[in-house]
N, C-alpha and C positions, 0 to 999 in steps of 0.2 A: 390450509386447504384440507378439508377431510376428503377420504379415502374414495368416500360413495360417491361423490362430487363428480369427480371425471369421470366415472367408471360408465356414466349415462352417456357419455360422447363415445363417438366411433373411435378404434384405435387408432384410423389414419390421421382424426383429427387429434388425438395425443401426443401422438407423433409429428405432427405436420404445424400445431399452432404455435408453436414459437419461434417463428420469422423463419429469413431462408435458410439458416443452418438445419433448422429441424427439419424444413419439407425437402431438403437435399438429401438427408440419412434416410427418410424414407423411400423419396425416391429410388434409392441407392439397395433400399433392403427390398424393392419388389423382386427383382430377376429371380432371384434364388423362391419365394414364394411360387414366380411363372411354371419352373420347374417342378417344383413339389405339384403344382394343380397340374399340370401335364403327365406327370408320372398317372396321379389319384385315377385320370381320368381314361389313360393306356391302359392303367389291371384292372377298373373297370369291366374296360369293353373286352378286355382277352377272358374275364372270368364269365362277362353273359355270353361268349358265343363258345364257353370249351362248358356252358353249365349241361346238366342229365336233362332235365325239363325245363321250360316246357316245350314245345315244340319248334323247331329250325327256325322258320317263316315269324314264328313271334319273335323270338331268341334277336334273329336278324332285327327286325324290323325295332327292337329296346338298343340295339347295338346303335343303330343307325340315329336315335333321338340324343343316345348318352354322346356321340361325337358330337350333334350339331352345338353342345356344353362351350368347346373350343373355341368356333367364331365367335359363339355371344358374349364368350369372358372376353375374347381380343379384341370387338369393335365395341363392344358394350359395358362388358366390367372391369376392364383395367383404366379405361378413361375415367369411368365415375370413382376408382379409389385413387386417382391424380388429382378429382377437382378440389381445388383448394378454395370455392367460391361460397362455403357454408349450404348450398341447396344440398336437399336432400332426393329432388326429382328423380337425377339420373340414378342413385345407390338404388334407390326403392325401386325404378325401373327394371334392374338388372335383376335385382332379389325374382321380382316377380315373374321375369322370362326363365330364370333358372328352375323355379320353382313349376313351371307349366312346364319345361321339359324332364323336372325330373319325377312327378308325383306322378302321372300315366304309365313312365317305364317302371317304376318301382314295386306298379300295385301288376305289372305283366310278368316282370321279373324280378324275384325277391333280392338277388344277387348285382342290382343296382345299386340297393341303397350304399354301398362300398362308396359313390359319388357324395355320402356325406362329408366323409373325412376330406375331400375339398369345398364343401358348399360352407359347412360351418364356419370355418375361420375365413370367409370372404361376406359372411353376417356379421362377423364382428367387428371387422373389416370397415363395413359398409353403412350396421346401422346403431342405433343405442343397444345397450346391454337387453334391455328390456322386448325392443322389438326384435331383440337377434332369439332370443330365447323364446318368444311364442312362436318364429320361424322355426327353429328348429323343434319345437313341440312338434307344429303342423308335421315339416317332415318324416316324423317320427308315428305320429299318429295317422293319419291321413292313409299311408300306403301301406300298412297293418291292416286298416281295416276294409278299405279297397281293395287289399290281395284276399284275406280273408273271405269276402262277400264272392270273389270273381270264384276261387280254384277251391270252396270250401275244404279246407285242411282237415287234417283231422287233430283233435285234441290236443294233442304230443307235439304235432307241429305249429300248432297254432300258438302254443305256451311258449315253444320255443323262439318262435318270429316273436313276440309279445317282451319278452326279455331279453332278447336281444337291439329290440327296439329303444328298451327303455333305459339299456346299459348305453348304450348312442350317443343316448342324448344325453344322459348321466356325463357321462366324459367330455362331449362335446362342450355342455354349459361349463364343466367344469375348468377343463382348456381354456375355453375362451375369455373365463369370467378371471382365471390366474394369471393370464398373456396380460389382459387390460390392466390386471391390478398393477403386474409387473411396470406397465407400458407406463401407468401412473407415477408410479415412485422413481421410474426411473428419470420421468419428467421434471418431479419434484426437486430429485438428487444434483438433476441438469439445472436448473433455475438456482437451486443453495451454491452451486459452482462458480455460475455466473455473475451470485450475487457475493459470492466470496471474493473471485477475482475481480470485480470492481469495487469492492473494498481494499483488496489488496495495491489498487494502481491506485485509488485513492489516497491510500496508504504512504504512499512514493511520492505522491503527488505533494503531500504536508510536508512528508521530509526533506525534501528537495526544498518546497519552501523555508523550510524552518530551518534548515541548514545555511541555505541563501540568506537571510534572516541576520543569523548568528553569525556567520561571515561578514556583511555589511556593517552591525553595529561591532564585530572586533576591529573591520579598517577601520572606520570610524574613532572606535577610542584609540588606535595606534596613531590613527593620520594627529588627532587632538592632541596627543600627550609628544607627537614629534614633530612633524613639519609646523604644524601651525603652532606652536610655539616657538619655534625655531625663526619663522616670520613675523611672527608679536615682538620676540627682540632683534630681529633685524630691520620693523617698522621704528623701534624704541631707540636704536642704536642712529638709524640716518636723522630721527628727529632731534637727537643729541648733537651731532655732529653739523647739521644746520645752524645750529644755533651758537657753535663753538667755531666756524670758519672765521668770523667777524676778530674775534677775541682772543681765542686762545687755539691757535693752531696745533701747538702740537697734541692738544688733548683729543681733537678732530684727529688727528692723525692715529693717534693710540685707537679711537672708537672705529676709524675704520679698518685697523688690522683685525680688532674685535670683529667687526662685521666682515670680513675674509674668514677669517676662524668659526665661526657661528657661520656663513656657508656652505661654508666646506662639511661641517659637521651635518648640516643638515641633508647635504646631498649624500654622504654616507650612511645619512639614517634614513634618506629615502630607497637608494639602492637595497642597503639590510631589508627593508619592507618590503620590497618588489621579489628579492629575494628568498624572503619567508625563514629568513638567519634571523641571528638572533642581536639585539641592539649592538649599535655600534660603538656606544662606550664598555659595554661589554666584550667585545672582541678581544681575546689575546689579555684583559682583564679580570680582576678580579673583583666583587660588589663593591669593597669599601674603598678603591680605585674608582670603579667608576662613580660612585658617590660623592669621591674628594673633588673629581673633573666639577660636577655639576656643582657645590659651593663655590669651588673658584671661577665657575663661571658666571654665579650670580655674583659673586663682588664684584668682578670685571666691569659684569654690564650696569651696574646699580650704585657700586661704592660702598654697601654694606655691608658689615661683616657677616661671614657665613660661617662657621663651626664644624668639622664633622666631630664625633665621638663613637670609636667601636668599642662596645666592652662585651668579656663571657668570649667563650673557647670560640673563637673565629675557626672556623671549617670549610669546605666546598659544599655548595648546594646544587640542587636540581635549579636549571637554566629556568624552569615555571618560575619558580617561587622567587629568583634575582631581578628576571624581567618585572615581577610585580611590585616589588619595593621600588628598583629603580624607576618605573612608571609612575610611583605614588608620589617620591620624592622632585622631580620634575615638576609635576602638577602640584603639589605643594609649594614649591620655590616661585613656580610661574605667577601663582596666586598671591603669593606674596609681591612678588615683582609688580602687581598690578592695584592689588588693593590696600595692602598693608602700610605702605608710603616709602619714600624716596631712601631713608635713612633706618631702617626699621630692621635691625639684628637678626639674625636666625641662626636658631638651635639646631644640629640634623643628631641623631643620636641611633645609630644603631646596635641592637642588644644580641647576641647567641646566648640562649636560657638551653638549657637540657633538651627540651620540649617544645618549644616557641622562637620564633625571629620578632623581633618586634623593632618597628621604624617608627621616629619621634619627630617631628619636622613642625617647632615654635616658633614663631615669631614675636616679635613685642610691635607689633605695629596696631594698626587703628581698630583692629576688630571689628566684628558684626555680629547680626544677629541670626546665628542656626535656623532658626522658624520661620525668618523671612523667607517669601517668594525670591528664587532668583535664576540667572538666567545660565545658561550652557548645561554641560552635563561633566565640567570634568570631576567636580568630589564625587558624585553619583559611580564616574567610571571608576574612581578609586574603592567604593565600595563593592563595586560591581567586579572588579579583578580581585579586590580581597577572596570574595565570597564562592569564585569560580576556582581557587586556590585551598577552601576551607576554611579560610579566615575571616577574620573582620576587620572594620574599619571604625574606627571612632574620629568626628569632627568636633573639637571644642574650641568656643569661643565668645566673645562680650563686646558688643562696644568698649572702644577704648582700653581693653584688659589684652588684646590680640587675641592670638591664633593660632590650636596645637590639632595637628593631622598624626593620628597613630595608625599605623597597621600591625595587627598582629598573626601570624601566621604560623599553624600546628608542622611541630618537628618529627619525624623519626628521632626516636632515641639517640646519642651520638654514641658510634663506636670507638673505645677508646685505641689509641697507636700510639705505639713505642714513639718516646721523645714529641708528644704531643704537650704542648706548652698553650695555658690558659693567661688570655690578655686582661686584666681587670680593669684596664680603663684606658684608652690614650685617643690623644686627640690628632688628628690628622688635618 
């Protein structure tokens, strides 16, 4: 919006078009205007009835037209700079009563025109820049030359009423033309606020979404990588143990102490979650503990052998980076428990490098194919907790050749400690 643009509407409309907050401030900023027009229009009338000439009975009778000013702003011109209805009737109304009582007193007594300094800024007020500015010409000119023609001046005073007239107006347009410019930017400055602060709730508005968002799909991969695996083998343990009532009872029985154990665990891994702690084979453990838990828990429920390996300076970690492996491992073991087959070995191998964690989770069972479409999201969450850690994840595998899950995850340097002892390899 260029500059010139508003500068044609009346200030009350600058003021007043942008819904009710704007025609409340304005409303709000006339009293003190009331004021200032009541003062203009008090020194006035005390300067034409204390002036040298011209005579009483005039003097009186300029005094008497500069009050009737009062009523016509109070019934007339302070309604028309209220209407907020875009007519221009009533402004140009008032303009024009103002102006029939002020041009007669001004050309009787030259010591009226002082009623400019309220008349002006109730033109700018009231009308476009353009029509405030030939009014105040006319004011300007009109009772110059009207005094002139009435009281013939002589030369001296006649240059002086003449410059004095034209200094007036000089200020007057200038006043008025710097209030509107003001009136404008400051509309502008209001509009960039408004449209700042609903960017800004907008703002809140995404993050709050996106926060929600990221929330959802973190329960999501925790509920995935804990309860609902936690109930894949305790649907896999009762189908087990169905089919061992008949035959071999106490195998039934072993599967369902499994299935009390695998319970229990899961309802400590729901608690931990509700909680917002940290896993529950973690707790009071250490990673390649709770690693060794989850091998033996898949031979338990499966009957194949499970492996752990830790090699490289075992240390403590940040709780992120444990929770990630142990998540990966899980989903790794689960997937195997599901697709790899009944009897199908698994390697878990975890490394301490200087620099890197790296977690190894082989299988030798049936393989697939990487490229194939498929369905859930748990590798994806494994890549997805790699990658929120700094790491990555790599899935290899082949038909019939199985199945190796790496995660690798960036170290801080390790610092070394007195009686710090490096593992290079055992098997747990």
């Amino acid at each position: 919006m260029s500059a010139d643009v508003p500068l044609e509407e009346p200030a009350r409309r600058l003021t007043g078009a942008g819904g009710a907050r704007d025609s409340d401030a304005w409303v709000r900023s006339l009293p003190p205007w009331d004021g200032y027009f009541a003062v203009v229009w008090a020194v006035t009338l005390a300067v034409v009835l204390g002036a040298a000439e011209p005579s009483w009975p005039v003097r009186a009778a300029a005094a008497a037209i500069v009050a009737l000013n009062l009523p016509w702003y109070v019934l007339v011109g302070r309604p028309a700079m209220l209407d907020d209805s875009g007519s221009e009737g009533p402004a140009r109304r008032y303009v024009v009563g103002a102006l029939l009582l002020f041009l007669p007193t001004a050309m009787l007594v030259g010591e009226t025109q002082l009623v400019t300094f309220a008349l002006a800024p109730q033109c700018f007020m009231l009308l476009r820049l353009r029509d405030a500015l030939w009014v105040l010409g006319g004011m300007g000119a009109v009772p110059f030359v009207g005094w002139t023609l009435l009281w013939h001046p002589t030369a001296g005073e006649a240059a002086f009423r003449l410059l004095l007239a034209v200094a007036t107006f000089a200020f007057s347009a200038f006043l008025g033309r710097w209030t509107m410019r003001i009136i404008a930017q400051s509309r502008e400055r209001a509009a960039l606020i408004a449209e700042l602060e609903a960017g800004r709730e907008e703002i809140a508005r995404l993050s709050t979404a996106h926060g929600a968002l990221a929330e959802r799909e973190r329960m999501s991969r925790e509920i995935h990588d804990t309860l609902a695996q936690g109930f894949t083998s305790l649907l896999m343990l009762s189908q087990a143990v169905e089919s061992e009532l008949e035959h071999d009872l106490p195998q039934a029985r072993l599967h369902v102490a499994l299935m009390t154990r695998t319970a229990r665990e899961n309802l400590a891994e729901a608690r931990a979650l509700v909680a917002g702690g940290s896993p529950a084979d973690l707790a009071g453990n250490s990673l390649a503990d709770a690693l060794n838990r989850l091998t033996d828990r898949h031979t338990a429920q499966t009957g194949a052998p499970a492996a752990l390996t830790v090699t490289g300076g075992v240390r403590p970690l940040p709780t992120a980076y444990e929770v990630v492996v142990l998540r990966a491992c899980q989903e790794a073991l689960a997937n195997t428990r599901k697709h790899a087959g009944p009897s199908a070995p698994v390697a878990v191998v975890l490394t301490y490098a200087s620099d890197a964690l790296t977690l190894s989770v082989r299988d030798e069972g049936c393989g697939f194919d990487p490229r194939a479409p498929r369905e859930g999201y748990g590798l994806d969450g494994v890549r997805a907790r790699a990658e929120e850690a700094g790491g990555g994840a790599a899935i290899r595998s082949a038909p019939g050749a199985g199945t190796s899950v790496t995660v690798t995850l960036p170290l801080p340097p390790a610092v070394p400690s007195v009686g710090a002892t490096s593992t290079p390899g055992r098997n747990l």
